[in-house]
Structure formats: C-alpha cells, structure tokens
KOLGUBA-492167 format. One record per residue: chain; x, y, z of N, C-alpha, C in turn; residue number from 1. Coordinates in steps of 0.1 Angstrom, whole numbers, plus 5000, padded with zeros to 4 digits. Atoms other than C-alpha are relative to their C-alpha. Example, Ala and Ser with C-alpha at 12.3 -4.5 7.8 and 13.67 -1.06 7.14 Angstrom:
<rs>
mol; neast; nnorth; nup; caeast; canorth; caup; ceast; cnorth; cup; seq
A; 5009; 4988; 5000; 5123; 4955; 5078; 5009; 5012; 5000; 1
A; 4991; 4989; 5000; 5137; 4989; 5071; 4992; 5011; 5008; 2
</rs>
This chain:
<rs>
mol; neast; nnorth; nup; caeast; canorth; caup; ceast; cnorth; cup; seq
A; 5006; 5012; 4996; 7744; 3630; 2588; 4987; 5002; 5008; 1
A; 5012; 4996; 4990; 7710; 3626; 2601; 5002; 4991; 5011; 2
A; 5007; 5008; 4995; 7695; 3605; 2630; 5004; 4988; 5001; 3
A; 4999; 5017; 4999; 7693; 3573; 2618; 5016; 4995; 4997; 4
A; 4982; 5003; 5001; 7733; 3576; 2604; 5003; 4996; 5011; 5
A; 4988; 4997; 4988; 7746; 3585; 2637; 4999; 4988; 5009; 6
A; 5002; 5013; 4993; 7725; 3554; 2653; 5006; 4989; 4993; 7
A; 4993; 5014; 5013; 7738; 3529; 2621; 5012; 5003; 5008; 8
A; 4983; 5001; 4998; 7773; 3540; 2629; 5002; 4998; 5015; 9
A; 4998; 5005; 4984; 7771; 3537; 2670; 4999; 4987; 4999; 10
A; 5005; 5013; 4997; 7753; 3506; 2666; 5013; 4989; 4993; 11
A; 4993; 5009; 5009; 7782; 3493; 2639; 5008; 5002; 5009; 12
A; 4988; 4996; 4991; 7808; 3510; 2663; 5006; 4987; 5008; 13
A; 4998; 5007; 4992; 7802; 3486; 2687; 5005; 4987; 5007; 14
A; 4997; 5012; 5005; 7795; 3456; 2673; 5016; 4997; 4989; 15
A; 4984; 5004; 5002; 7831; 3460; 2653; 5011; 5001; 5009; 16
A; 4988; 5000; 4991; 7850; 3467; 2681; 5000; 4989; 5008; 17
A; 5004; 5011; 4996; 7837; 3437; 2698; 5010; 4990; 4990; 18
A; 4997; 5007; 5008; 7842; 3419; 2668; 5014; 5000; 4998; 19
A; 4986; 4995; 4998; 7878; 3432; 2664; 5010; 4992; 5010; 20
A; 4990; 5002; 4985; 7890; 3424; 2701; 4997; 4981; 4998; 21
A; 4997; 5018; 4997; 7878; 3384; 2697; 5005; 4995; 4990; 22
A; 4996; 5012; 5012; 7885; 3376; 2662; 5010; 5011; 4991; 23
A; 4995; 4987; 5012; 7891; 3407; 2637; 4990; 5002; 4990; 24
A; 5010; 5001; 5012; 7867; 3416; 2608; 4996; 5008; 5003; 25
A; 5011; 4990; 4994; 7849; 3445; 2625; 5003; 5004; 4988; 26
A; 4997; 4991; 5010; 7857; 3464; 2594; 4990; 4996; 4990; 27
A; 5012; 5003; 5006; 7831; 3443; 2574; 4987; 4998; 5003; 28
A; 5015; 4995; 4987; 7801; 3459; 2600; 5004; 5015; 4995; 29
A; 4999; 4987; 5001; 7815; 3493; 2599; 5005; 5005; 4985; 30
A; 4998; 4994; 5013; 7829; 3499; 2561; 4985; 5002; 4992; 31
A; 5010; 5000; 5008; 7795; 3488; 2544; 4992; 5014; 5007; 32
A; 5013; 4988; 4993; 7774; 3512; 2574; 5009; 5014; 4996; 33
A; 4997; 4987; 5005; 7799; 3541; 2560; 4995; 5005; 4983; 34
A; 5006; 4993; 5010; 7791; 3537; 2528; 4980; 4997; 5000; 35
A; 5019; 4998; 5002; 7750; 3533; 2537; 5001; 5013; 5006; 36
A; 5005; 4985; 4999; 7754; 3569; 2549; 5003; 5012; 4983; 37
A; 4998; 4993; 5008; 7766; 3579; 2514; 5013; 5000; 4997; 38
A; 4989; 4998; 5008; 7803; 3581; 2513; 5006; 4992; 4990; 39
A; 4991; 5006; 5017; 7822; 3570; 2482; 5010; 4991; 5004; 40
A; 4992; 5010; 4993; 7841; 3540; 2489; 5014; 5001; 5005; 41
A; 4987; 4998; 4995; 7876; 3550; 2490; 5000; 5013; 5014; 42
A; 5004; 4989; 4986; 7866; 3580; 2514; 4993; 4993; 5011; 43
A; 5005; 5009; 4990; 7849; 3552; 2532; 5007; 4987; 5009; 44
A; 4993; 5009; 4998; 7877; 3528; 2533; 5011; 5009; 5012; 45
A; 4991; 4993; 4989; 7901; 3556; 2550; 4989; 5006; 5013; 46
A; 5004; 4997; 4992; 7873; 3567; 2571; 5004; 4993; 5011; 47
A; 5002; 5013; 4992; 7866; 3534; 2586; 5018; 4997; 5010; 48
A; 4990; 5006; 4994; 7907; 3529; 2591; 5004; 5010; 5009; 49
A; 5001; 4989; 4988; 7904; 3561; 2613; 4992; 4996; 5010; 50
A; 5010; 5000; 4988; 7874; 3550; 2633; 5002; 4988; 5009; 51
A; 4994; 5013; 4989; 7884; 3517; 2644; 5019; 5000; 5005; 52
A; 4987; 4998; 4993; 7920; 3527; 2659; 4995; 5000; 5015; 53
A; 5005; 4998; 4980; 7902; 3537; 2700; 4998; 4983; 5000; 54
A; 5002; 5014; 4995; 7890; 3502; 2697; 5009; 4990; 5001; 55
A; 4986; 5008; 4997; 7920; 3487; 2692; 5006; 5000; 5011; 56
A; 4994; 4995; 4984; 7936; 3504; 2720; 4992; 4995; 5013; 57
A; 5012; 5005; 4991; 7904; 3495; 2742; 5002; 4984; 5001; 58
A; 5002; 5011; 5004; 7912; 3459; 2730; 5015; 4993; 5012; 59
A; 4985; 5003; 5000; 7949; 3459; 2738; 4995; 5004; 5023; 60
A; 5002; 4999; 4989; 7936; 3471; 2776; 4996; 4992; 5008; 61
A; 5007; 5010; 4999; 7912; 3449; 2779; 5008; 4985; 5003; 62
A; 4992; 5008; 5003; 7936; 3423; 2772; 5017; 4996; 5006; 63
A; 4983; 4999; 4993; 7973; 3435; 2793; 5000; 4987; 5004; 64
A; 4997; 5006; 4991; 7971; 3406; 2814; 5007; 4987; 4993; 65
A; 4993; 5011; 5007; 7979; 3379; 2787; 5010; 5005; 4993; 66
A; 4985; 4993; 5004; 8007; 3406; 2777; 5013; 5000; 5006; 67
A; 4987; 5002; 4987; 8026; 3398; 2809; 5013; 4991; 4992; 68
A; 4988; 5008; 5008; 8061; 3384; 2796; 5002; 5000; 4988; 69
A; 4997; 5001; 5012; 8056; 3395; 2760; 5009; 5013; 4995; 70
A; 4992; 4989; 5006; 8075; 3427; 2759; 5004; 5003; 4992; 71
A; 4989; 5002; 5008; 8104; 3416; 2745; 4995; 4999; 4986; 72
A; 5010; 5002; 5014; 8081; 3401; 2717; 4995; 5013; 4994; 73
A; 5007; 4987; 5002; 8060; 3434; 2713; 5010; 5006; 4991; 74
A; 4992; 4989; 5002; 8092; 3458; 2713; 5009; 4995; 4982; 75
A; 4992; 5004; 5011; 8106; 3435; 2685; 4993; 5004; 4982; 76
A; 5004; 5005; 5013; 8080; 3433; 2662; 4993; 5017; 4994; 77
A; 5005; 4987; 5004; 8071; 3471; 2662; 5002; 5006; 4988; 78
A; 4993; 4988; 5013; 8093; 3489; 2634; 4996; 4991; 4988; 79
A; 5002; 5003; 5008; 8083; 3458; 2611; 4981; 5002; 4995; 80
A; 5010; 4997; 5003; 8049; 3468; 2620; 4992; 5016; 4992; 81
A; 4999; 4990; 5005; 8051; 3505; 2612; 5004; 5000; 4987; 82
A; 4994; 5001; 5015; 8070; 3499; 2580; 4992; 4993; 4990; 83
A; 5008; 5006; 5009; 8047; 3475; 2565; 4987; 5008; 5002; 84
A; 5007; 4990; 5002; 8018; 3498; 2574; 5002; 5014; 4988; 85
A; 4995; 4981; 5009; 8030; 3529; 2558; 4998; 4991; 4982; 86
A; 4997; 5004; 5009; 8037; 3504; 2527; 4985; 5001; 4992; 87
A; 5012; 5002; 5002; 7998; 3494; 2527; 4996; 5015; 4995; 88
A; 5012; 4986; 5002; 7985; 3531; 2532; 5007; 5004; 4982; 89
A; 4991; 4991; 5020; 8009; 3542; 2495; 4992; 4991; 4995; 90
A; 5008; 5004; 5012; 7993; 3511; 2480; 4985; 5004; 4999; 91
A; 5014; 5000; 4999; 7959; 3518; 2489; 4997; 5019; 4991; 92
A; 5002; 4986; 5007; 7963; 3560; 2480; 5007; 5003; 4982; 93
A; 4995; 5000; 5009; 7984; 3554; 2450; 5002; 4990; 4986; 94
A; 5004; 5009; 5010; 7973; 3521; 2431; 4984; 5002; 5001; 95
A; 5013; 5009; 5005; 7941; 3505; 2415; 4996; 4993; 5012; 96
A; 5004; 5007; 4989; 7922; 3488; 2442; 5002; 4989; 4995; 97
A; 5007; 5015; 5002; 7910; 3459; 2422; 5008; 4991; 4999; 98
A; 4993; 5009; 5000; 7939; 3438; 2418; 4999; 4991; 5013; 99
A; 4997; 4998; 4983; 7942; 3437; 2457; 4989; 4996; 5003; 100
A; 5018; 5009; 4998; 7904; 3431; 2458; 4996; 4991; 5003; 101
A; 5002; 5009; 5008; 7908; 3401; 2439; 5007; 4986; 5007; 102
A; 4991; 5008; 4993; 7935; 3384; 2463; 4993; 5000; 5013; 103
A; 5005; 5000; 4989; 7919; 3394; 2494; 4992; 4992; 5003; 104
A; 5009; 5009; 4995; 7890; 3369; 2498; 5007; 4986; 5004; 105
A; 4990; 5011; 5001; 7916; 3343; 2491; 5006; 4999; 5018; 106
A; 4992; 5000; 4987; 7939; 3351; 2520; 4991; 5002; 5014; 107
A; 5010; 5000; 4985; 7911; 3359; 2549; 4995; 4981; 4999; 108
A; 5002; 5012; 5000; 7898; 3322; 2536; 5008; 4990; 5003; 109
A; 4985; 5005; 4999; 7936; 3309; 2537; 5002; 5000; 5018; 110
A; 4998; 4999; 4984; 7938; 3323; 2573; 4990; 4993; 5007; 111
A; 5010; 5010; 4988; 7906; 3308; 2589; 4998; 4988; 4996; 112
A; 4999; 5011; 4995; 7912; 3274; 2575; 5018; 4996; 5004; 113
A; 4989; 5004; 4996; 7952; 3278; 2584; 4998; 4996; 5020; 114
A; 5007; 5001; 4985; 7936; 3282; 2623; 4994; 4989; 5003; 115
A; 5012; 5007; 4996; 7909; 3255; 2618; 5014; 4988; 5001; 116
A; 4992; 5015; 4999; 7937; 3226; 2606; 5018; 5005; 5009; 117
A; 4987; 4991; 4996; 7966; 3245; 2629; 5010; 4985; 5005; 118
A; 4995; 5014; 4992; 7972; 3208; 2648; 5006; 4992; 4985; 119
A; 4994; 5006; 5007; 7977; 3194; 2614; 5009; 5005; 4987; 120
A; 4994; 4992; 5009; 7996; 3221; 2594; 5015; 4999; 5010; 121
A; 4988; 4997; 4987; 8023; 3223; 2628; 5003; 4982; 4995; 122
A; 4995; 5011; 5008; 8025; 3187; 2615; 5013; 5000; 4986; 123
A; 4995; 5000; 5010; 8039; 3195; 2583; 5011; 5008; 4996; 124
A; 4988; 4987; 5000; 8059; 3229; 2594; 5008; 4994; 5009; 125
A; 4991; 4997; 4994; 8071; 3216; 2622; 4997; 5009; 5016; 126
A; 5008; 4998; 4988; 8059; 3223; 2660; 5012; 5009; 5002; 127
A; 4991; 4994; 4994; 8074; 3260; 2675; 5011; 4997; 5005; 128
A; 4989; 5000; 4996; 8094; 3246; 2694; 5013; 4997; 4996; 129
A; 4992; 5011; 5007; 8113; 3225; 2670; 5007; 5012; 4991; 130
A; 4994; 4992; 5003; 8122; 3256; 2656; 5015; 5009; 5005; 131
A; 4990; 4997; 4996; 8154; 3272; 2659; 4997; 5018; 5005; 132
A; 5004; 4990; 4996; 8158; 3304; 2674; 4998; 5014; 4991; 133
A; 4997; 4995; 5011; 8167; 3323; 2643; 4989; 4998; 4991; 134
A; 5014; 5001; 5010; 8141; 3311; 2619; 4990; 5002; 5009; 135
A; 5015; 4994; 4995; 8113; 3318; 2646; 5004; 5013; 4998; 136
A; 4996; 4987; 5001; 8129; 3353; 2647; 4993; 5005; 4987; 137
A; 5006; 5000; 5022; 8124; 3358; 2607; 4989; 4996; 5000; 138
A; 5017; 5000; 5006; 8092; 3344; 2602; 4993; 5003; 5010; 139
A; 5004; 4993; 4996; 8081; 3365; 2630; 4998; 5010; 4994; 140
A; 4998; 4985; 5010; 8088; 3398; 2615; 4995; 4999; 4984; 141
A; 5003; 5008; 5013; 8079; 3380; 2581; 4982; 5002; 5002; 142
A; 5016; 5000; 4998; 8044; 3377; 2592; 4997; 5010; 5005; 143
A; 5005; 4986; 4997; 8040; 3411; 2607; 5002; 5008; 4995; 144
A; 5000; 4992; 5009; 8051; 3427; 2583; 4996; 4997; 4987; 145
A; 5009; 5003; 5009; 8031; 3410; 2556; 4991; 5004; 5003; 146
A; 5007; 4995; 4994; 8004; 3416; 2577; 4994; 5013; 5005; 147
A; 5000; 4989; 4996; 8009; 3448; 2583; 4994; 5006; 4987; 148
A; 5003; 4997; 5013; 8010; 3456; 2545; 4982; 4999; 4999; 149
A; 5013; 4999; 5002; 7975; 3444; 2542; 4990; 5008; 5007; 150
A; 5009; 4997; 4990; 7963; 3462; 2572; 4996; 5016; 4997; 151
A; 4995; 4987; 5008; 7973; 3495; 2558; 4995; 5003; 4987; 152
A; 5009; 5000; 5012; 7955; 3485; 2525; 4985; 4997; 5004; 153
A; 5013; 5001; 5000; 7925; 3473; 2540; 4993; 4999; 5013; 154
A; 4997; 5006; 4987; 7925; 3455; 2569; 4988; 4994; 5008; 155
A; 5012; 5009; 4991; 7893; 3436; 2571; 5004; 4984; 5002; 156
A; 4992; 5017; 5002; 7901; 3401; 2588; 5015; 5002; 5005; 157
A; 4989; 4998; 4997; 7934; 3416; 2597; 5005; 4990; 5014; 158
A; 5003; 5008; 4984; 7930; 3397; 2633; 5002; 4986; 4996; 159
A; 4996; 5014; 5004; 7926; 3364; 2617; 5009; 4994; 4998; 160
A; 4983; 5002; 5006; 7954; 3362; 2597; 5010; 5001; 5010; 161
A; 4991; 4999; 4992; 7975; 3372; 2623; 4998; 4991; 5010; 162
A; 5005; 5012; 4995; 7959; 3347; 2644; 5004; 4987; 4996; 163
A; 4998; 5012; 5005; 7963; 3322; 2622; 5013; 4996; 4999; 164
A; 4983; 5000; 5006; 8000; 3329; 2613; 5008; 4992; 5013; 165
A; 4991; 4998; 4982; 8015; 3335; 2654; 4995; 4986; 5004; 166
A; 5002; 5016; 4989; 7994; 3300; 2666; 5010; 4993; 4992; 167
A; 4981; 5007; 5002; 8026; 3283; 2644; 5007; 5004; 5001; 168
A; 4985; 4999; 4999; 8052; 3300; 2648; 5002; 5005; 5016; 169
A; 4997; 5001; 4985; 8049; 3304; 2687; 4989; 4989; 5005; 170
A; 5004; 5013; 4988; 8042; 3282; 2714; 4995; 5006; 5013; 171
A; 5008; 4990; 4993; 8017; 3305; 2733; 4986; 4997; 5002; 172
A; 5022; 5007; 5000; 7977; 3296; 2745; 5000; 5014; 4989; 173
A; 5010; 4988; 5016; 7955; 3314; 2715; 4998; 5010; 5010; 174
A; 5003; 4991; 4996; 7947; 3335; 2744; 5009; 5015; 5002; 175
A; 4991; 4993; 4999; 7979; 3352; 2748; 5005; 5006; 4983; 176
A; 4999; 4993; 5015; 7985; 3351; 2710; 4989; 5007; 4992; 177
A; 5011; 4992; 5000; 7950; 3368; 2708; 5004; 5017; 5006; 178
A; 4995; 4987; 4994; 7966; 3398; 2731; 5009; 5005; 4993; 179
A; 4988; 4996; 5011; 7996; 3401; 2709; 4998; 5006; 4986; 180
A; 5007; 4995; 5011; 7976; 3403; 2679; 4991; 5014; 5000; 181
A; 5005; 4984; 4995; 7957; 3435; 2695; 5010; 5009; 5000; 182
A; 4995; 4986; 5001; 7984; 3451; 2699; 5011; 5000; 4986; 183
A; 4998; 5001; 5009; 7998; 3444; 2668; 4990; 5004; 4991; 184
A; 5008; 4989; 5011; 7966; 3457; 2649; 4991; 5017; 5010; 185
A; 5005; 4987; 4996; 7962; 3490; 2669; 5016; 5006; 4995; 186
A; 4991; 4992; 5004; 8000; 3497; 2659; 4996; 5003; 4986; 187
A; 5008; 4995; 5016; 7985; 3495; 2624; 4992; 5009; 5000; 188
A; 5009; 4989; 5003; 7960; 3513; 2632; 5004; 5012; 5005; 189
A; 4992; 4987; 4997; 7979; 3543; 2647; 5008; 5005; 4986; 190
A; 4993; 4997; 5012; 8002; 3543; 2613; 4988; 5008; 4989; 191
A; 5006; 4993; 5005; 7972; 3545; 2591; 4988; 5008; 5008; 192
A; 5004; 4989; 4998; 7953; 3570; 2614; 5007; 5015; 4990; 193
A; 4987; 4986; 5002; 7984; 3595; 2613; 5000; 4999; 4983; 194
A; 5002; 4995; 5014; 7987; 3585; 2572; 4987; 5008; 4994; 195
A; 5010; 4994; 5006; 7953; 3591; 2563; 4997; 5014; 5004; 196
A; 5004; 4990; 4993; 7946; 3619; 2585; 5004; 5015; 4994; 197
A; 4985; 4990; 5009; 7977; 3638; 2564; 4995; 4999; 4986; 198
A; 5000; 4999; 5018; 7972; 3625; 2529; 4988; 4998; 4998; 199
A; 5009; 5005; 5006; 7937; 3612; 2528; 4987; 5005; 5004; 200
A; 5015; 4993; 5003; 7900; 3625; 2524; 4993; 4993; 5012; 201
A; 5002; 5012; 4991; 7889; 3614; 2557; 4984; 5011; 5007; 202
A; 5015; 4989; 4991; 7846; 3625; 2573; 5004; 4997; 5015; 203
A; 5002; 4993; 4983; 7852; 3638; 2607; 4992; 4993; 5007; 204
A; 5015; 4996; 4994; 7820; 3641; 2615; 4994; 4982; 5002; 205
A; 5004; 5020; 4999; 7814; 3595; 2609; 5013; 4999; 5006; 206
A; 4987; 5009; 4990; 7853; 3589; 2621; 4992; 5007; 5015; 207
A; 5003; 4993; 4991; 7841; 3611; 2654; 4986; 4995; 5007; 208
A; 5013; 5013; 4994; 7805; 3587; 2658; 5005; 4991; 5001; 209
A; 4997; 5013; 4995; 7823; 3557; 2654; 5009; 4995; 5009; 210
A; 4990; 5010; 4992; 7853; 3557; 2673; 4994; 4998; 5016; 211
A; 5005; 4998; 4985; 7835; 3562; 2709; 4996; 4985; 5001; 212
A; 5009; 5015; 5001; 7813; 3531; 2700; 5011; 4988; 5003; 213
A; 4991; 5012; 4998; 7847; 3509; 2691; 5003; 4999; 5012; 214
A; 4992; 4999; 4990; 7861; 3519; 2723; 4993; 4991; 5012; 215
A; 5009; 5013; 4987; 7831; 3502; 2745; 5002; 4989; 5000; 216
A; 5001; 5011; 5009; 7830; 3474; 2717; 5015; 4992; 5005; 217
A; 4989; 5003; 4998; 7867; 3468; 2721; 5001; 4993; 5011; 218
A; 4997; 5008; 4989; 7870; 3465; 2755; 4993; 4989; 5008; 219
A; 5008; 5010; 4997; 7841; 3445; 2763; 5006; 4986; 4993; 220
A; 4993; 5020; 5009; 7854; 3416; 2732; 5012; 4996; 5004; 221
A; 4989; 5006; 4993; 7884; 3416; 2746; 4998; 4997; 5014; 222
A; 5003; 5005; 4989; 7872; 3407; 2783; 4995; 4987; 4994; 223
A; 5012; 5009; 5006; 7849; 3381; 2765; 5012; 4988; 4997; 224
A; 4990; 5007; 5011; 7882; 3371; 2742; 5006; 4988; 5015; 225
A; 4992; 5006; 4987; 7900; 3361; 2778; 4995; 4990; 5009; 226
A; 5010; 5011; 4997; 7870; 3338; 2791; 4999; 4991; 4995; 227
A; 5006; 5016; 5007; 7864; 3317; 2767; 5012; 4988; 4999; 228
A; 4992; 5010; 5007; 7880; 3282; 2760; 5010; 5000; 4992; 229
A; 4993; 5000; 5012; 7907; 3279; 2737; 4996; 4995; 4987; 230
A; 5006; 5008; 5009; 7888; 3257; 2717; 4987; 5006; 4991; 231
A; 5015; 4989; 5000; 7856; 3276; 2719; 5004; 5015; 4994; 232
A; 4991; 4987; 5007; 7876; 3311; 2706; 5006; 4997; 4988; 233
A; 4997; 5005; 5014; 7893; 3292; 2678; 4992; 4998; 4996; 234
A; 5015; 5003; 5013; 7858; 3282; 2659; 4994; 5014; 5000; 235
A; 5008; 4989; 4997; 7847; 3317; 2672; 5008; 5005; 4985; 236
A; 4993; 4990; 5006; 7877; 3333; 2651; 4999; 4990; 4987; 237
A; 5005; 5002; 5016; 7873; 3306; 2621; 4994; 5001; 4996; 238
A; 5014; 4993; 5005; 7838; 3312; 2617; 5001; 5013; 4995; 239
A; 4999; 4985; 5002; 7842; 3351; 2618; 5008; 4997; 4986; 240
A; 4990; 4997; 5013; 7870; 3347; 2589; 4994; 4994; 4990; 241
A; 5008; 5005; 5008; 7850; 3322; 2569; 4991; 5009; 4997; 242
A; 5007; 4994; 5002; 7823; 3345; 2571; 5002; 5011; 4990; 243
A; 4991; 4985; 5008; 7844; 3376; 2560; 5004; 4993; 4990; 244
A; 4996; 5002; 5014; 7861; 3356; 2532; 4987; 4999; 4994; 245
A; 5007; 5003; 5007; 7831; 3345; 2520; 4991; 5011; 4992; 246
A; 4998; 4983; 5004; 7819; 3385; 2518; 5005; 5005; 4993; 247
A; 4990; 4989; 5009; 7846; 3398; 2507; 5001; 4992; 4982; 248
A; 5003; 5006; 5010; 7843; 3370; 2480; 4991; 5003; 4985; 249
A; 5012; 5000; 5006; 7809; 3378; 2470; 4999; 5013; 4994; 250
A; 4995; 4989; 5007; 7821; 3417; 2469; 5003; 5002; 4987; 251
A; 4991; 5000; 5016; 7846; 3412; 2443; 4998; 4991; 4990; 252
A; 4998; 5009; 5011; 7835; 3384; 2420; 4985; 5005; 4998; 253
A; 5016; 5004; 4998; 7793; 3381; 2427; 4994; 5012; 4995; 254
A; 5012; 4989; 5004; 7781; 3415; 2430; 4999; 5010; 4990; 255
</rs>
C-alpha cells in the first residue's frame, strides 16, 4: 500500500466505526475503500470483517452504561450468536455470493422501514409487553441468530436490522437497545475475526490500518449514540439503512 491507501483506509476507519456505534453500515465506507486499494472482493469482504471487530468493542465501551441490568439478556443471547456467526462465515467461504446479494438490499430496506413505522407495526404484533414470557424468549434468540447468520456473511447494515427487530420485541429506550446491539455485533465480529483469520485470505497489512481508526470511530459514535434524542437517533439509524439499502441495491441489480 502506498500513502494515499493508508490515508483512504484511516480516514474510512473512522468514519465506519462511528457509523457502526450509532446506526450500523460502516462496512459500506470501508469495504468499497478496500477494494479502491486493489483487493479482489471476496479478500476484501473478509478483510473488512477483520478490521471492523476493535470498533465494535470500542462501541460496546463507549456504551456500558445503558448495559446496566442487561446481563441476564446479553449472557442469553450469546451461543445463538456465535452459532449463527459461524453459519454465515461457511456460507460466505463455501457458497456463490450472488444469491445472498440479491436478498440483501431487500432486508437492510425491510429493517429501516420496520424502525421508521415501529409505533404502527407494535400495533399489529402486539406491544412487548403483551407478550408472554416464552414467546419474547424465542423470538429473541430467533432474531439473533438470524442476524447473526447474515453478519457472518456480510454484515453491512447488520446494526439496523438488529435495531429494528429488539425495538419490538423489548420494552427498552432505543438507547439501551442501541447498547445491546453493540455488543451483539462485536460478538459477531469476534466469531468471524477468529473464522477468517483460520480459513480465509485475509491483508494484514489493510486489517492492521483500519482497525486503530474503528477503535477512535467506535467509541466516539457511541458517546454521540447516548446523547441524542430517541427520536432524533431513530431517523439517524433509518436514514443510514435507507441509504445502505439503497447501495447495496444499486450494487446488485444497477451496476
């Protein structure tokens, strides 16, 4: 890498780990700036899911304070998050991308208007509370470990979706379900570090520029995430996904 790489990739570092800690999406900042240094996309895709893991963690620090009383929650939803990871990194090393391509703009788009109409979807499912204790259980785990899967295959947007899912099925400020969701996508991103790192063609030399960057990025969006409004952070995080679907759209069909 020359020069200007090392600055492209700091400068993406940053801004995805930012992006990451308030909404999710950083991954569509830093995948494209891997492959403008030249790597070949699948070497760019496991790169990227190496370099944004510090920022997660940076995210999830940033963030403890709306963790207070979720433990229990956390400790539960771990092994379905590890399991569905691992699932992701096999599809990703061992299928066809394009199918998975092809669905993906769909579901990032799915998720930032399930967040926008959340007041009138909780209409239709059924307000947390009203839930039994058993079915929140299950469609907990249900949604982390769907989520998980995709996170492991791609995982741009990964934030949203999980955002979007947790504001119905708990009865939590977005702010706290904002902290849950961090550490819920740094456990993904610890699974596919450790996979790729093993099975997958991964540049050092760009994972090793970018994660320093996420790590500032992170913890700064997550101080930012914990300030704002609830109202004002929900358009922040639909916009962001709108955005990314719209992307990831133009990716797979447009260009």
């Amino acid at each position: 890498m020359d020069i200007a790489h090392i600055l492209l990739l700091v400068a993406a570092g940053v801004a995805a780990g930012a992006v990451n800690a308030i909404a999710g999406g950083g991954s569509l900042i830093t995948f494209p700036s891997l492959i403008a240094t030249g790597l070949p996309s699948v070497e760019a895709n496991v790169t990227n899911s190496v370099s944004v893991f510090p920022g997660y963690v940076s995210s999830v620090v940033g963030s403890r304070a709306d963790l207070a009383g979720q433990g229990q929650r956390v400790r539960s939803t771990v092994v379905a998050a590890v399991v569905g990871t691992a699932a992701g990194c096999a599809l990703l090393l061992l299928t066809p991308a394009r199918a998975f391509e092809v669905v993906v703009p769909f579901l990032v788009l799915g998720a930032a208007a399930t967040l926008a109409f959340q007041d009138r979807l909780r209409g239709l499912v059924g307000h947390p509370r009203a839930m039994s204790p058993r079915r929140a259980a299950v469609t907990l785990q249900t949604v982390v470990f769907v989520g998980a899967i995709y996170g492991g295959y791609f995982g741009a947007a990964l934030g949203v979706m999980y955002v979007a899912a947790l504001a119905l099925i708990l009865d939590e400020p977005l702010k706290r379900i904002n902290a849950l969701k961090n550490v819920l996508s740094a456990t993904v991103g610890l699974i596919t570090l450790l996979v790729f790192a093993i099975f997958a063609d991964v540049d050092w030399a760009a994972a090793l520029t970018l994660a320093p960057a996420t790590i500032v990025g992170g913890y700064a969006g997550a101080r930012l995430a914990r300030r704002m409004p609830a109202r004002v952070l929900r358009w922040v995080i639909v916009t962001f996904g709108t955005t990314i679907g719209l992307l990831l759209f133009y990716r797979a069909f447009l260009r």
